[in-house]
Every structure is written in structure tokens, then in C-alpha cells.
C-alpha positions, -999 to +999 in steps of 0.1 A: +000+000+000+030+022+006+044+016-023+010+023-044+011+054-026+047+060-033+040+055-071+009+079-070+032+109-055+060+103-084+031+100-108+018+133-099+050+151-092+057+140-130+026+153-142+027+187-124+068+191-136+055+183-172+029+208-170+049+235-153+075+228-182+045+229-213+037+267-197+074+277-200+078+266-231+041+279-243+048+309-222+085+319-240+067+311-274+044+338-267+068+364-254+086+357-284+056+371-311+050+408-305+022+425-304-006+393-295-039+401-285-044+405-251-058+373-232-046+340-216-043+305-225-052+289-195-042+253-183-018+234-200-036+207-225-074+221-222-064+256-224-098+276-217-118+249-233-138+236-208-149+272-200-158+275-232-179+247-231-192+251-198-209+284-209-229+266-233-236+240-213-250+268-187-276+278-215-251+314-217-223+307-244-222+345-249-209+352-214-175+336-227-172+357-256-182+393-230-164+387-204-132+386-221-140+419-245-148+438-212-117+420-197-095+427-226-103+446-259-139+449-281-120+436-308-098+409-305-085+389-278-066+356-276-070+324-258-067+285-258-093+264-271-090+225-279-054+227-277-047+254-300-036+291-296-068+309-309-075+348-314-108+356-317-122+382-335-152+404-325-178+426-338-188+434-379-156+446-382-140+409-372-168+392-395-160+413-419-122+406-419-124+367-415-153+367-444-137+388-468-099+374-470-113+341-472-081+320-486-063+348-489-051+354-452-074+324-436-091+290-445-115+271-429-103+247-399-120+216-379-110+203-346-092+171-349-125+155-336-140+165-368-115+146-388-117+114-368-155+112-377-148+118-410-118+104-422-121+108-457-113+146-446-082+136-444-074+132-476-081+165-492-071+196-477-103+219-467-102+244-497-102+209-523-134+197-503-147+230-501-146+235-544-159+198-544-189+211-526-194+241-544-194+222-576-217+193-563-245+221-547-258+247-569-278+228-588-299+213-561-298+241-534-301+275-555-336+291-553-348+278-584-341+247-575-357+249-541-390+263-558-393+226-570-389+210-534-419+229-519-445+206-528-425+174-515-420+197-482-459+209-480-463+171-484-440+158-459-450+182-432-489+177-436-479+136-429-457+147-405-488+165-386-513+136-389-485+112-373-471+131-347-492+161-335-533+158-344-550+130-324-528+128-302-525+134-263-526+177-260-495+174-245-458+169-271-422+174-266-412+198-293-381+193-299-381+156-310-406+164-333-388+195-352-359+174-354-381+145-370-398+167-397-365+183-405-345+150-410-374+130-427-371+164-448-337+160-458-333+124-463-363+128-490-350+152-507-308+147-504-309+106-507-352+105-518-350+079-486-392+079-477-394+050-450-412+065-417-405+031-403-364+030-412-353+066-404-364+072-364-336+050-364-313+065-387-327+098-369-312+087-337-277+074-348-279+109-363-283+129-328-255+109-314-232+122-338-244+159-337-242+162-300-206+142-304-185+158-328-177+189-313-171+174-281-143+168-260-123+141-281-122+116-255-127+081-273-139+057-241-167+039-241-198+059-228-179+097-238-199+121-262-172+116-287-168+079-285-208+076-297-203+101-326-176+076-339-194+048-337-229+068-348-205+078-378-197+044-388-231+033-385-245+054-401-216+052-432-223+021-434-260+026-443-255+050-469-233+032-487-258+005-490-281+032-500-254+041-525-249+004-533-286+003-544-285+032-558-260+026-588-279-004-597-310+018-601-287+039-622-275+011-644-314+001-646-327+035-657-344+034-621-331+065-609-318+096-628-286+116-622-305+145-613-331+130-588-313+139-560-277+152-544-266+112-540-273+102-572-255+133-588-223+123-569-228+086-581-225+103-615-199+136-616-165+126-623-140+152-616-106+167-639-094+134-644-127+121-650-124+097-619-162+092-600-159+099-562-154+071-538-182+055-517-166+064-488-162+100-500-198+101-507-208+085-480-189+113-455-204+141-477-238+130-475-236+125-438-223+163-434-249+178-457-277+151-435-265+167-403-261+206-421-296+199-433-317+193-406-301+196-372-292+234-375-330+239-384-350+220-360-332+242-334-346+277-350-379+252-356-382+243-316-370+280-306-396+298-327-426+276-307-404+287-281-410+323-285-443+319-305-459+303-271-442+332-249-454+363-269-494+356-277-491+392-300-462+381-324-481+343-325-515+368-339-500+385-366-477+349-381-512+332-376-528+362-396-505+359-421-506+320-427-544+317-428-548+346-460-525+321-478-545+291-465-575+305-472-566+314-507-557+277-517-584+253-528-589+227-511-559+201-511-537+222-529-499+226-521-483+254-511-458+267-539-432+295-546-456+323-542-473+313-512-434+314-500-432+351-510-463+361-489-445+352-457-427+381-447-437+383-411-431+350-407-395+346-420-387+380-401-399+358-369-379+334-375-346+361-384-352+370-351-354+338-331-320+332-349-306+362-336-316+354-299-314+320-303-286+314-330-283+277-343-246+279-348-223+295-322-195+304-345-168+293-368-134+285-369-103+293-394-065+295-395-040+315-403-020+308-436+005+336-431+014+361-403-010+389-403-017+422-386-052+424-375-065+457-348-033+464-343-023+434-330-001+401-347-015+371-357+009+342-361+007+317-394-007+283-378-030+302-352-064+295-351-097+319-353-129+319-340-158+341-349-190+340-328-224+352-335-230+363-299-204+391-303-230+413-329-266+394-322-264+408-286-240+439-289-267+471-284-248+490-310-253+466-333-289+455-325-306+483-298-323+466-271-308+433-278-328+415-257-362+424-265-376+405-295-385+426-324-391+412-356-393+446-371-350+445-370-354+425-405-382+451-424-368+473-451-328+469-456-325+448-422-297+450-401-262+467-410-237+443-428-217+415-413-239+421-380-264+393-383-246+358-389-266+328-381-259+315-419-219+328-419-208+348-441-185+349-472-173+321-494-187+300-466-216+310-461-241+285-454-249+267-493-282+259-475-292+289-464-325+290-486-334+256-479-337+264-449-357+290-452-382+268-471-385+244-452-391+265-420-415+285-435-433+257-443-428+243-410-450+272-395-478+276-418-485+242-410-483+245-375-502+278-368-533+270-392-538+239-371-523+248-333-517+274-307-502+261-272-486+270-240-455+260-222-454+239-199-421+252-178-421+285-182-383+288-166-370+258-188-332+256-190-316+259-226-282+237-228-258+248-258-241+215-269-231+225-299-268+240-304-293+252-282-315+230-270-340+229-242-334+207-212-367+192-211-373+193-248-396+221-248-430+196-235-459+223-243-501+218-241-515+219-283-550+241-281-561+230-321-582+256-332-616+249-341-632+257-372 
């Protein structure tokens, strides 16, 4: 027992010598750049990520980003996040910067985490994948496109309804429900996979890996990230059956090349004329699947959210919806024009994403040294840009805690201030798409609901998204007609 003892105390002398070391060395490396933003790096290994997590986790993820612009500088300050010496850039002025020199000063960077769930990033750098993407996208996901998908998206939703809200007990959790609508959604129209019966469980493979990925990248058994991994491969395994199928549909004149985003990667061939890999499809697939539906069943569930808490906004989107419903005949789906009638709606939901933002932020790195607010950024440093540091700045947006859909009438809100979508080269490809299909989302729910809350004081948990603790259980009041 001594002895076990005696080992213990070496062990953790060891570990605090090593870690006193890793600051002097981290520490000297720092004094040797001039001019870095102000800030610290924290502990040695985790740096200030678990405060950045814990934020989140508290339901506040903008307290990170304001404490340290009061602490240190409205502009930029540095820190430590995942391991890796970060500055992070604030304001318009910091969206602006990172948006606009787009692989000219920065590129886009994932954690390591990122690229263990998705090996096949690992074989491209991020600028190949990202011209991959914008070559594979337009087609399917520019607004002419999209006026095609409405139908299908009416369609889906009304079934979605029947199953899961009417006849049912008055009483739902909302945000299982958002995330089923928007991930039946997606794999209809990305993979034209239509089985109610196979995709709750593809839907929940598909939750483990959202919540995973961005976690701390501890692979044990029972961790966050060790069930995104094995979510991943499940799930990669399924689509590439899917894609198995799917070329012998091809071959058959079954399918078409330009039925859906799979079967057009089945098809393209690149410079070379090579055709992607299965895994390479597979991995792509699985980010647009998660892109497509995850980020938008947040703004779905926070817009009931808000919808149930202010009875005044909930009148005028219901007022809205029912002249376009009552200007359809009977049966009749809702198409491009209905779309353009929502204005009060889609500033709604603008302004849900701007309290309640579905992505925190991004990251990029540095691909040369760089002066940025007076202060140096290193080549091989990493950036962050957060939506928190404009959605809830008052000089940016006044009041920024009352709701006001208004913000989003006439021009809207000054440039590189309201980011829920990114900005840039970046910028979400998705962006209408999701506008669709939330639009849609709410003129079927309002013309057949209104509700209440059921915990008024519910607890919202950032992780990488906000969700609420409870999933948002509320009381359905169908109207009667």
C-alpha cells in the first residue's frame, strides 16, 4: 500500500513538472511574437476549453465571448481552445475581416474531432473539399431549385402533422418532433430515402453524432465523442448500402442523375474524370444530413419557443398564414408564391436566430502572419468568430434582448452584424433551404395549433446547439373551425 502510494506521488509530481515545463515553453513562445492580442491561454492541454464549453452547457455561451471583450479589448482577444492558440475576433468589423480574406489570409479549420468522424477529410485539404462542394451544390440548393422542393415539403410536413401532433395526447415534446420533420425532410430530398418506419432510427444514430462531434475528443466507451464515432460508422455504413442500391437503379434507368444530391455524386467525375469514392460520398452526405436538418429544427423548436411566450407576435404569423391558406383550394400545395407572402413569418424566425442562434460560430486559420486591430496574428493560429459578439452587442442590435421582428423590415440589419448562416465564401450553401422548409414548418403549425409552455423557466443547454433541457413539453390548443 505504501508503495501504491509512493508511485501515486511520483506520478503526480511527473505530471505537475510536465505541465509546469509545457507553460514555459508555451509561455516563452508567446513572449517571443509581438504584439498578440491580449488574453490567456489557461491550463496546460485544455487551455480555456472547458470554460468555453461550460458556458454553453449553462444555457449562456455569450458570457464567454463578454467577459473577455470587457476584460481585454472589443476587438480581439486571444485564448486557448482544444489545444490550440486561438484569437478571436469580434464585432462586424472581425466578421468582416475573416469573411472577406477568405483563402487569402485564412481557411476554414475543424478540430481534430472533426476529422476522426470523418476520415475521408483527411485526404483532401479543406479548400479541395470545399470547391468539391461548391461544384456538387448549386444545382440542387439555388432558389430555383428549391421552388421545385416545396410541394414534396408541404407534403412531408402535412404527414408529419397527422403522425405526430393531431389525435394525439394535447401534450408533445417539441423538440423531438422539429428534429423529426426536419430529417425526414432531408433524407427525402438529399438521398429521396421515404421510409417512416427506417429513419427514427437513422434519426437517432444521427443525434448521437451531432451532440458528439464537437465534443471533448475523449474516445472511451460511454464519452460524447466515442458515440459520434461509432454513430459515424453506422451510419456510413447505411449509406453506402443506400449508394450500393442506388447505382444499380442507375445502371437500370431506375433513378436519374439529377433526382437527388446522391445520385448526382454517383455520376460527376472530376478533372481526371475519376467518379468519387463510396466512402467519400458517404462522409459528404452525412455532413450535408447533419447541415440539413439539425441546425434547423433548433430555429424550428426555438420559434414555438418564442411563439408560445409572446401571444401578440403568434396573432400576426397566424394572420399571415391563414390569408395564404385561405386562398388555396382545397388540397392544394403550397408553392413558390405562397413562400413570398411570408414576410412576417420569416422575419420571426430572423429574429429567433438572432436570440437564439443555431450555430455559435466558426473557426479558421491563419495561412500567413497577419496584422489584424493592431495586433499580430501568427501563421498556424487558429480563429474563431461568434455570432453572440453582434446578435447581442446594443450598438449593433438596440435593445438586444427584447424581440422585435421589425430588426429584418426594409434593408434589415447593417452588414456583417447578423450571422446565423456565416458569411462569405462559406456562407451557409443551405441557407434558402432552410428558409423553405421553415416557412413551411409554421404555416402548417399555426393553421392547425396554438399552445402554451409547460415550464415556463425551462433551461436551454448549448451543446453545440441550443436545446432545451426538457425538450420544450408544451399543451396543443387545435383551433376549431
Amino acid at each position: 500500500m505504501e508503495l501504491f502510494f509512493l508511485y501515486l506521488l511520483v506520478g503526480f509530481t511527473l505530471l505537475v513538472c510536465l505541465s509546469l515545463q509545457i507553460l514555459f515553453y508555451r509561455d516563452r513562445f508567446l513572449l517571443s511574437v509581438p504584439n498578440l492580442p491580449p488574453g490567456t491561454t489557461g491550463w496546460p492541454f485544455v487551455g480555456e476549453t472547458l470554460e468555453f464549453l461550460s458556458t454553453g452547457w449553462k444555457g449562456q455561451p455569450q458570457t464567454f465571448i463578454f467577459d473577455r471583450i470587457t476584460k481585454y479589448t472589443s476587438d480581439c482577444f486571444r485564448t486557448n481552445i482544444l489545444n490550440q492558440n486561438m484569437a478571436v475576433l469580434c464585432g462586424p468589423g472581425g466578421n468582416k475581416f475573416l469573411f472577406t480574406n477568405e483563402n487569402k489570409l485564412v481557411t476554414a479549420w475543424w478540430p481534430d474531432s472533426v476529422n476522426k468522424v470523418f476520415p475521408s477529410s483527411l485526404q483532401t485539404n479543406s479548400n479541395q473539399e470545399a470547391k468539391k462542394m461548391r461544384k456538387l451544390l448549386p444545382q440542387f440548393l439555388k432558389p430555383e431549385a428549391l421552388q421545385r422542393y416545396i410541394g414534396i415539403m408541404d407534403t412531408v410536413a402535412q404527414t408529419h402533422f397527422a403522425s405526430g401532433w393531431e389525435n394525439k395526447d394535447d401534450v408533445v415534446l417539441v423538440f423531438p418532433l422539429a428534429k423529426s420533420y426536419t430529417f425526414w425532410l432531408a433524407c427525402r430530398l438529399f438521398i429521396n430515402v421515404d421510409d417512416p418506419d427506417h429513419i427514427p432510427g437513422f434519426a437517432e444514430q444521427f443525434h448521437h453524432l451531432a451532440t458528439g462531434i464537437m465534443s471533448i475528443p475523449i474516445d472511451f466507451p460511454g464519452t460524447p465523442f466515442n458515440k459520434a464515432i461509432k454513430a459515424a460508422k453506422f451510419i456510413r455504413r447505411e449509406l453506402m448500402k443506400i449508394s450500393k442500391q442506388r447505382k444499380i437503379e442507375l445502371a437500370e434507368n431506375k433513378a436519374t442523375a439529377t433526382q437527388d444530391i446522391l445520385s448526382h455524386m454517383l455520376t460527376v467525375t472530376d478533372e481526371d474524370g475519376q467518379f468519387m469514392n463510396d466512402l467519400d460520398i458517404a462522409d459528404k452526405i452525412m455532413g450535408l444530413l447533419i447541415g440539413g436538418h439539425d441546425t434547423a429544427s433548433a430555429a424550428i423548436t426555438f420559434i414555438i419557443k418564442y411563439l408560445a411566450e409572446l401571444p401578440h407576435v403568434y396573432d400576426a404569423v397566424y394572420k399571415e398564414q391563414m390569408e395564404i391558406a385561405k386562398s388555396k383550394a382545397r388540397g392544394e400545395l403550397l408553392n413558390w408564391n405562397d413562400i413570398q407572402k411570408m414576410k412576417y413569418s420569416w422575419n420571426v424566425a430572423c429574429e429567433v436566430m438572432r436570440l437564439a442562434p443555431p450555430l455559435q460560430g466558426g473557426f479558421r486559420e491563419a495561412i500567413t502572419d497577419f496584422m489584424y486591430a493592431g495586433f499580430t496574428i501568427p501563421k498556424g493560429w487558429k480563429l474563431y468568430w461568434s455570432v453572440h459578439s453582434t446578435h447581442r452587442d446594443p450598438r449593433c442590435f438596440p435593445e438586444p434582448e427584447k424581440f422585435d421582428p421589425t430588426r429584418f423590415e426594409g434593408n434589415g440589419p447593417a452588414p456583417y452584424t447578423y450571422i446565423p448562416f456565416g458569411g462569405g465564401p462559406r456562407m451557409c450553401p443551405g441557407k434558402e433551404y432552410a428558409r423553405l422548409e421553415i416557412l413551411v414548418f409554421m404555416h402548417n403549425l399555426v393553421k392547425r395549433f396554438k399552445w402554451e409552455k409547460l415550464l415556463p423557466d425551462e433551461k436551454i443547454i448549448v451543446n453545440p446547439m441550443p436545446v432545451p433541457e426538457k425538450l420544450l413539453p408544451v399543451r396543443l390548443i387545435p383551433h376549431t373551425m
